[in-house]
C-alpha positions as CSV (number, residue, x, y, z in Angstrom):
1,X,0.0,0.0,0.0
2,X,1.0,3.3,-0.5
3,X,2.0,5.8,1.8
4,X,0.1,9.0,2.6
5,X,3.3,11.0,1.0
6,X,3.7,9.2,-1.8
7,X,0.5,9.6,-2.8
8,X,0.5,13.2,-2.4
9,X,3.5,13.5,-4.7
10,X,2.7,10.8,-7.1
11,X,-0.7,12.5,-7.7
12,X,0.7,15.7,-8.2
13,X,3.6,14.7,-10.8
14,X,1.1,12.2,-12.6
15,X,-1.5,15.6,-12.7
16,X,1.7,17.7,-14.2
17,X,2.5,14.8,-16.9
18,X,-1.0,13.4,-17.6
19,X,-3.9,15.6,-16.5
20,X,-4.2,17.4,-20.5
21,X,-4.3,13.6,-21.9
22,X,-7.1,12.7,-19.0
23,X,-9.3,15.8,-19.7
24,X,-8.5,15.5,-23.2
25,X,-7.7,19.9,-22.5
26,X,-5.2,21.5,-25.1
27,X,-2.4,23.5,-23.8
28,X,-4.3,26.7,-25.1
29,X,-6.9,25.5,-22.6
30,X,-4.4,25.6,-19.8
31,X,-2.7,28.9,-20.9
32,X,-6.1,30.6,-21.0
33,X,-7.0,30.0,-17.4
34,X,-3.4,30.9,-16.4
35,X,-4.1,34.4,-18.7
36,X,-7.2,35.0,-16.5
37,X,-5.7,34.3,-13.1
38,X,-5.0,38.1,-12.1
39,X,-6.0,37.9,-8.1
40,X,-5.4,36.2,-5.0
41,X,-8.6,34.8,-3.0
42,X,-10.3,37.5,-0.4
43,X,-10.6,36.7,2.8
44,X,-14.3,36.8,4.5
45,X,-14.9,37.2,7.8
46,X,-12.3,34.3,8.6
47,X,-13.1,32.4,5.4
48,X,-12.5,32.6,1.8
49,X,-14.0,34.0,-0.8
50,X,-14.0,32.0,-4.0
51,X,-14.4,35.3,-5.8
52,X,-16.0,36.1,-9.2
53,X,-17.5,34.7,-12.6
54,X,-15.3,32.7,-14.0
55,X,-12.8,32.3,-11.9
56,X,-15.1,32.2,-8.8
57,X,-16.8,28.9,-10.3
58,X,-13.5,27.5,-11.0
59,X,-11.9,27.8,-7.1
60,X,-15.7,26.7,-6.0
61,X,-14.6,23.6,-8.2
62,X,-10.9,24.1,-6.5
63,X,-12.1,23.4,-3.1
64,X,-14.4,20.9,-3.5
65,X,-11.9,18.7,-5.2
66,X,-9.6,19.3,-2.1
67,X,-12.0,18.1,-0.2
68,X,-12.5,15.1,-1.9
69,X,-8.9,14.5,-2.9
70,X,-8.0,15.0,0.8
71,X,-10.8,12.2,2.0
72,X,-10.0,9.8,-0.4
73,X,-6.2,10.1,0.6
74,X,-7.3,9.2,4.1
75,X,-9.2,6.7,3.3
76,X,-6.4,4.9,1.5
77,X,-4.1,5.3,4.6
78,X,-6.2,3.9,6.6
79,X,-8.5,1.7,4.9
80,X,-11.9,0.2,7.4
81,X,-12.0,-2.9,8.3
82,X,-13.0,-5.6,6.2
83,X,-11.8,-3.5,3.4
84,X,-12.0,-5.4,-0.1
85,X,-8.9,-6.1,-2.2
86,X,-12.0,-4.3,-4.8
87,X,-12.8,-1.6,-2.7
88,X,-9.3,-0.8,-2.4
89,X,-8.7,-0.6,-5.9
90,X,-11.8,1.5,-6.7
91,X,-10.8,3.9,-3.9
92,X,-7.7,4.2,-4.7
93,X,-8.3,4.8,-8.4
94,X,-10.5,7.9,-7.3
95,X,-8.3,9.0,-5.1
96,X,-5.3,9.2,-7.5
97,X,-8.8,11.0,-9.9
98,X,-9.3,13.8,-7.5
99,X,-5.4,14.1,-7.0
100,X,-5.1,15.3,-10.3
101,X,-8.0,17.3,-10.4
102,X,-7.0,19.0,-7.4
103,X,-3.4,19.7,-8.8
104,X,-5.0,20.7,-12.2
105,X,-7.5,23.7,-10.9
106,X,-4.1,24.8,-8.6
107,X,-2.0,25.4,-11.3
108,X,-4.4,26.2,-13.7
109,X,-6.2,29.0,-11.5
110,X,-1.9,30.3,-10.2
111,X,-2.3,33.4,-8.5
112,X,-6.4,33.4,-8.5
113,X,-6.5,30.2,-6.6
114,X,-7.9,30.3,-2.9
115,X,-5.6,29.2,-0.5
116,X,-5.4,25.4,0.4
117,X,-8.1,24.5,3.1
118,X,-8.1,22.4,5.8
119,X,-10.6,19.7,6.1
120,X,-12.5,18.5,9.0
121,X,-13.3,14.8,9.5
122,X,-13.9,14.2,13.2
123,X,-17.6,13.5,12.5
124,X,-16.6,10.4,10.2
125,X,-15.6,7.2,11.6
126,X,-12.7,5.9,9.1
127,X,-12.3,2.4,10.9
128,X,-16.3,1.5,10.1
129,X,-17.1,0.6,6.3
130,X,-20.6,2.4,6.1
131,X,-19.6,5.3,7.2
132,X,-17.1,5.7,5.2
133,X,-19.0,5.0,2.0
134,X,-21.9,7.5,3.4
135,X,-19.5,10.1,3.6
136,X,-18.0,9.0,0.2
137,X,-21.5,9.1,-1.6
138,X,-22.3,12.6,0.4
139,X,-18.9,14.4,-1.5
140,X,-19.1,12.3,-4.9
141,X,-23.0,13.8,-4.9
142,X,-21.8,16.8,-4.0
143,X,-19.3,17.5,-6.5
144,X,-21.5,16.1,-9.3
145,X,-24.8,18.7,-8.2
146,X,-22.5,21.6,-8.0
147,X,-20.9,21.0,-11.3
148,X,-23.8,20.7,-13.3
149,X,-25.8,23.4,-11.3
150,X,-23.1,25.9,-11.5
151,X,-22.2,25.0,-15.4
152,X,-24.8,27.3,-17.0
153,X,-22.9,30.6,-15.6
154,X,-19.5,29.4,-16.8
155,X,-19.1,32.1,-19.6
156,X,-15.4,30.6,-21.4
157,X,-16.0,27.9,-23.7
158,X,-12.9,26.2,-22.5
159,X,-13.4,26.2,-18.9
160,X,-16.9,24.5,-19.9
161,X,-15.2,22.1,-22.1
162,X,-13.0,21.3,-19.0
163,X,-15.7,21.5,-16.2
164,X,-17.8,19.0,-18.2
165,X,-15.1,16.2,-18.5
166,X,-14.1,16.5,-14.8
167,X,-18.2,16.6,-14.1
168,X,-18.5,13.2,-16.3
169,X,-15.6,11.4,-14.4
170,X,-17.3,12.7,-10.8
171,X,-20.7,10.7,-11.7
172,X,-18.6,7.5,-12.5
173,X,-17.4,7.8,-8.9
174,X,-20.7,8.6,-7.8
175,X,-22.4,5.5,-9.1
176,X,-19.6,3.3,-8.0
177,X,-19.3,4.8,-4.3
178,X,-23.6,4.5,-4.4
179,X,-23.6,0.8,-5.6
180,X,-20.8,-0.2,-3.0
181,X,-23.3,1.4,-0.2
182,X,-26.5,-0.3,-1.4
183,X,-26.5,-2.4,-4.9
184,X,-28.6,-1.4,-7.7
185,X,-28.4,2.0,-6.3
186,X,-26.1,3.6,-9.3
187,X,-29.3,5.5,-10.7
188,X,-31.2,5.8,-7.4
189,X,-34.0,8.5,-7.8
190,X,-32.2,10.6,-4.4
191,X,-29.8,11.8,-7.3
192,X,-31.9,11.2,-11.2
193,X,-35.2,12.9,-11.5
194,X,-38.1,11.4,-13.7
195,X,-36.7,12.9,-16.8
196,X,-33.4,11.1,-16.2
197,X,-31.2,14.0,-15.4
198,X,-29.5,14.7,-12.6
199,X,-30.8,16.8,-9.9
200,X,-29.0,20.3,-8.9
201,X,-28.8,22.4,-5.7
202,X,-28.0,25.8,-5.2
203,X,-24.9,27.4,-4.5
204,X,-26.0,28.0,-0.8
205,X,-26.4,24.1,-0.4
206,X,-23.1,23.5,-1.7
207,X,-21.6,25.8,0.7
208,X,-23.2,24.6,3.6
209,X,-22.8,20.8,3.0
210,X,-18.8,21.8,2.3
211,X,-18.3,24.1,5.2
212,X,-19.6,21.0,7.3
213,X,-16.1,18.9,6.5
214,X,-13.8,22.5,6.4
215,X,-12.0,24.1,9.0
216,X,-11.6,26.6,7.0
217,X,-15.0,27.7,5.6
218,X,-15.5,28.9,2.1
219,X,-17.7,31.9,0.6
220,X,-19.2,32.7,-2.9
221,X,-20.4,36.5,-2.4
222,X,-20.9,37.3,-5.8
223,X,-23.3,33.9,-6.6
């Protein structure tokens, strides 16, 4: 098994070498999220702002793949008991996902990107298998509402184009972690609607179900 630290710096070199052939993102993608990074988070009454447009959709994306990444690194270190040689590979195969999506919006975002956060975990119970799986389905349904409910503002073509293969590759985790938990449950009607999309939340729910597993509590003012 791998350690905590390799895994940290594996994922980021394999997200330096590999994350354009993942996403299937040009360089001109890259270089035109770098163009736009012009400022540094805000601080907000102790927290941070995500900021603005754009940019402000793109850290809001930032910190929610820390959070994940950051889980799933945990998990790894110290898998539950009873842990699968299956589940182990499927976590692990998300975690080195959300690695590299984490390291992606970092550099991609430079000087815009909020600072990195610090997560809180005490309320979930690494040692006990259901837990860890709820709390694996709570971020993996997370991360897919807020990309598709925040997609419609994002104005640049090529943060779209970006947003929507990371969304695509979320939803894959989401119906594995949801099948683990209860089976048959990929397409469970908690997430699909009768039309067979996905259902959204606002950006107020996002926030509040993040800041629940964040020491340091995000903002989005301007949303």
């Amino acid at each position: 098994m791998k350690t905590e630290s390799n895994v940290i710096t594996g994922g980021a070199n394999m997200a330096r070498r590999s994350f354009l052939r993942y996403a299937g993102a040009s360089a001109a993608t890259v270089a035109v999220l770098g163009a736009a990074s012009c400022k540094k988070d805000r601080a907000v009454g102790g927290g941070t702002d995500v900021g603005s447009g754009d940019i402000g959709i793109l850290n809001l994306a930032y910190a929610l793949e820390q959070l994940e990444a950051a889980f799933y690194i945990q998990v790894v270190a110290t898998p539950y008991s009873g842990m699968s040689s299956v589940e182990l590979s499927y976590f692990t195969d998300i975690r080195d996902h959300e690695v590299i999506h984490r390291d992606f919006f970092k550099t991609a975002l430079g000087t815009s990107a909020i600072k990195s956060l610090t997560p809180d975990f005490s309320s979930i119970t690494f040692g006990d298998r259901k837990a860890v799986l709820t709390a694996a389905k709570t971020f993996e349904d997370l991360g897919v509402r807020a990309y598709n409910s925040v997609g419609y503002l994002i104005q640049d073509v090529n943060y779209l184009l970006v947003a929507g293969k990371i969304v695509s590759v979320e939803a894959r985790h989401a119906a594995t972690i949801s099948n683990l938990l209860s089976s048959g449950s990929f397409v469970a009607d908690d997430q699909v609607d009768a039309n067979g999309l996905n259902k959204t939340i606002s950006v107020a729910e996002v926030l509040s179900a993040a800041n629940s597993y964040l020491s340091t509590k995000i903002t989005a003012n301007s949303f």
